[in-house]
Wavefront OBJ file of the C-alpha trace (Angstrom):
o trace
v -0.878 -1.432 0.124
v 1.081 -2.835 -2.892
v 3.018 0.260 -4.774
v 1.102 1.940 -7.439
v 3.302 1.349 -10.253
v 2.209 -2.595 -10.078
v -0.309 -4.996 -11.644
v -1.564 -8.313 -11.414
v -0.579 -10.852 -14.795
v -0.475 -14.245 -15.432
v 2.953 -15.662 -14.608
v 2.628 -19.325 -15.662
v 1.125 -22.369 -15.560
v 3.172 -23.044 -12.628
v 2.870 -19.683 -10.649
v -0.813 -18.704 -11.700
v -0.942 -14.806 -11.641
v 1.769 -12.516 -9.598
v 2.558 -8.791 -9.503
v 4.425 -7.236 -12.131
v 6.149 -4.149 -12.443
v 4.620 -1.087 -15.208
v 7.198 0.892 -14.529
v 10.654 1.007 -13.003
v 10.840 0.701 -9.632
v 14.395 1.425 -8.430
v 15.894 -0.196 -5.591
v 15.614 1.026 -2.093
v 12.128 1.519 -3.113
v 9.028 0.830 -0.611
v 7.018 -1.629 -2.833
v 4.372 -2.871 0.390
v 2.949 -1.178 3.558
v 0.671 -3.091 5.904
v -1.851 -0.499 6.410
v -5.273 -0.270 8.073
v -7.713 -1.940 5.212
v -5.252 -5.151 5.479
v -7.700 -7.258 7.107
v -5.952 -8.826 10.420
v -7.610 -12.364 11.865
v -6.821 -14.127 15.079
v -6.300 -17.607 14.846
v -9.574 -18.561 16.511
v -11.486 -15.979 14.385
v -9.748 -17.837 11.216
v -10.568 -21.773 12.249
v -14.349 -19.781 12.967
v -14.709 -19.365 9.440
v -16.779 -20.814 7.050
v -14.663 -23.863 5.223
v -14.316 -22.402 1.889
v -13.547 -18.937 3.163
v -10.767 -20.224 5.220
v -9.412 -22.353 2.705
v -9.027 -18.474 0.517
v -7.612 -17.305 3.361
v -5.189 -19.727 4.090
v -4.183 -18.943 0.513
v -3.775 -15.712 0.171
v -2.552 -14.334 3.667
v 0.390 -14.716 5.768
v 1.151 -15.254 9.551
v 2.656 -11.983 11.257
v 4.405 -12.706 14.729
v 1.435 -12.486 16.715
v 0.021 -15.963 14.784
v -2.788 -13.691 13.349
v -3.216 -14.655 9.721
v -3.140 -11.144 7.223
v -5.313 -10.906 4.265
v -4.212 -7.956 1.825
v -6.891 -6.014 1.135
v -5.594 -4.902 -2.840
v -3.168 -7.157 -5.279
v 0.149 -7.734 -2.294
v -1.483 -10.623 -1.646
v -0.707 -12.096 -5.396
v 3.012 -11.618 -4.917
v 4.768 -15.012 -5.296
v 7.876 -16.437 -3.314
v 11.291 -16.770 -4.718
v 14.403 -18.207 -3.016
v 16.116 -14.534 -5.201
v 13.424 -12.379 -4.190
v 13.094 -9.232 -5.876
v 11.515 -7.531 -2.510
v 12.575 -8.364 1.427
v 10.424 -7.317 4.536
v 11.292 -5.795 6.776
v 10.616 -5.413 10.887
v 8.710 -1.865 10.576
v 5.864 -3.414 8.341
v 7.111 -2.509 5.445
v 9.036 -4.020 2.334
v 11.604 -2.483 -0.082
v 13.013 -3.500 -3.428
v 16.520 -4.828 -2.939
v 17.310 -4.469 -6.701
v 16.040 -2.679 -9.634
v 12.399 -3.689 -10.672
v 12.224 -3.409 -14.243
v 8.914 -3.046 -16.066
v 7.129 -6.688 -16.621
v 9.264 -7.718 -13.669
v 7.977 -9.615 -11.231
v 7.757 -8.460 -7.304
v 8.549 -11.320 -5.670
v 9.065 -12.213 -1.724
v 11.056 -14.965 0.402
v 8.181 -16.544 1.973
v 10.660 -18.153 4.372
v 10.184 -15.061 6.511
v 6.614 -15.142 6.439
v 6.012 -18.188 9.143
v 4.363 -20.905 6.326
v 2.945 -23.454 8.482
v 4.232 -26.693 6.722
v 6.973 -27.077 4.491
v 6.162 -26.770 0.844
v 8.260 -27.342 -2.770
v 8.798 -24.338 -4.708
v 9.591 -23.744 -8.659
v 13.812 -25.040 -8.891
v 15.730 -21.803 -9.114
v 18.979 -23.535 -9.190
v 19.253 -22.094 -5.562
v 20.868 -24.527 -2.703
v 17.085 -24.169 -0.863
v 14.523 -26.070 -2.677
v 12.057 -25.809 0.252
v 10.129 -22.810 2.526
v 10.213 -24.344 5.663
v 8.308 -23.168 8.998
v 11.136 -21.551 11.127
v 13.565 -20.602 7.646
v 13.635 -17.684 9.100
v 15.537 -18.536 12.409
v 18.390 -20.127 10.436
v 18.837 -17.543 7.682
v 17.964 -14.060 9.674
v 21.936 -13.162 10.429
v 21.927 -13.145 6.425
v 18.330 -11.130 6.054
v 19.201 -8.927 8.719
v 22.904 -8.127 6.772
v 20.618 -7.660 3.723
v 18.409 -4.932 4.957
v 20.573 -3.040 6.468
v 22.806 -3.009 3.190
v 19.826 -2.184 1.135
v 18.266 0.303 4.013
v 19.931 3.410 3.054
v 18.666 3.269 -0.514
v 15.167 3.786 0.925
v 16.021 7.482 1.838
v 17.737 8.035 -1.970
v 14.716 7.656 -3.516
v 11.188 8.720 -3.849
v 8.546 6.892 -2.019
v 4.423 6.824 -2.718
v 3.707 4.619 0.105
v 5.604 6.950 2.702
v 2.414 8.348 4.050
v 1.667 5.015 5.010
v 3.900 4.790 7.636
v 3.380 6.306 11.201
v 5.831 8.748 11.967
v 7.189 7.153 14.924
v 7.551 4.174 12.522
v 9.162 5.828 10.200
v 12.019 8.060 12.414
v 12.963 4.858 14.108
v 13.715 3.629 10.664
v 15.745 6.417 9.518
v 17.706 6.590 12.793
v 18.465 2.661 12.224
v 19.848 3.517 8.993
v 22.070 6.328 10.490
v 23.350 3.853 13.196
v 22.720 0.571 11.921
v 23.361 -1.610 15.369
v 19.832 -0.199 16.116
v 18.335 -1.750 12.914
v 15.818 -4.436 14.034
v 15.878 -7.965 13.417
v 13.713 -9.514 10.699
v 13.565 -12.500 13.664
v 10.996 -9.960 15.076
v 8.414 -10.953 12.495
v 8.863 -15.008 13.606
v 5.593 -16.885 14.888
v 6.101 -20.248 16.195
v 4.317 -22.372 15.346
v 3.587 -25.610 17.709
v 4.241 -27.773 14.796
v 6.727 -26.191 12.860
v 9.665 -28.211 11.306
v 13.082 -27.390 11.269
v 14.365 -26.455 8.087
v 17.302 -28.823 6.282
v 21.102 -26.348 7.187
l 1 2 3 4 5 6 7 8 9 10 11 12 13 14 15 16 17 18 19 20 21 22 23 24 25 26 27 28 29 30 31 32 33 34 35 36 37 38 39 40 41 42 43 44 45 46 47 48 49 50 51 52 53 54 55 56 57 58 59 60 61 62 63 64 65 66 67 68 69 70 71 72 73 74 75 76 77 78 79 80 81 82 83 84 85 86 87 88 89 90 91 92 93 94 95 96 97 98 99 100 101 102 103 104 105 106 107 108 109 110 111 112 113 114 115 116 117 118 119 120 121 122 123 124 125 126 127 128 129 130 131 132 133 134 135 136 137 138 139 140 141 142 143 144 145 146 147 148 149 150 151 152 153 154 155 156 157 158 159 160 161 162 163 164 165 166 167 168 169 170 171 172 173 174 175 176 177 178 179 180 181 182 183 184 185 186 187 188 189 190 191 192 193 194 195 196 197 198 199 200 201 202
């Protein structure tokens, strides 16, 4: 579930629509919880599909670690990719806001964490990566990791609508983690590979 305080608007010509911000979100903020109407497909259920259904869903969902291909069920799955993403996953199914959302902002991810199965150009953000690439996230997840656990503690600072979202276990392995931070999982958790994945350009 994409956090309340969100909508869907038209970005650009280039971007389509995206999620936006209505009101602040501060950072440390849950903004997405996979939860139980997200729609989860196997790959052979996926290539099963009918042609035009899978061509949506290769759109609009992304690989978890298991190769299965997740649809959002409400407006996450509009969120666009940006090499200075505005929100970062994490391993506990979850995302958070790693700066201040302001209103009309856009929530944006790093799809180089989310296992893209061919490389593909993005908008120029005068950023040294110009490409998502297949296994990004094997050559940048010392860096992810070091930014989750700087931006982890914020998530306990302030309030969270999505909190019920998250199992308890879940959740009080994720507060210990920010306590003692060697016990924070690795975003390389979430990496699928897959059998014809390129290496990305270092």
């Amino acid at each position: 579930m994409i956090h309340p305080d969100t909508e869907v608007r038209f970005i650009s010509k280039e971007k389509g629509y995206g999620v936006v911000a209505t009101k602040l979100i501060p950072r440390g903020t849950i903004t997405w919880v996979q939860d139980d109407l997200d729609q989860v497909f196997s790959r052979e259920r996926a290539e099963n599909l009918n042609p035009s259904i899978k061509k949506y869903l290769d759109t609009y969902s992304f690989t978890n670690k298991n190769g299965e291909m997740v649809l959002c069920w409400d407006n996450g799955k509009f969120v666009n990719h940006s090499f200075k993403p505005s929100c970062f996953s994490t391993p506990y199914d979850f995302e958070i806001a790693i700066r201040d959302i302001h209103p009309g902002e856009e929530l944006t991810d790093d799809y180089g964490y989310l296992n893209v199965e061919k490389p593909f150009h993005v908008i120029d953000e005068n950023t040294i990566r110009k490409t998502v690439y297949p296994d990004d996230i094997l050559t940048f997840y010392e860096e992810w990791d070091a930014l989750i656990r700087e931006n982890a503690p914020e998530v306990l600072k302030v309030p969270q609508s999505l909190r019920a979202l998250i199992s308890e276990k879940t959740w009080d392995e994720f507060v210990n983690a920010v306590y003692h931070p060697t016990l924070m999982r690795s975003i390389l958790e979430c990496h699928y590979q897959h059998n014809n994945s390129v290496k990305s350009a270092s």
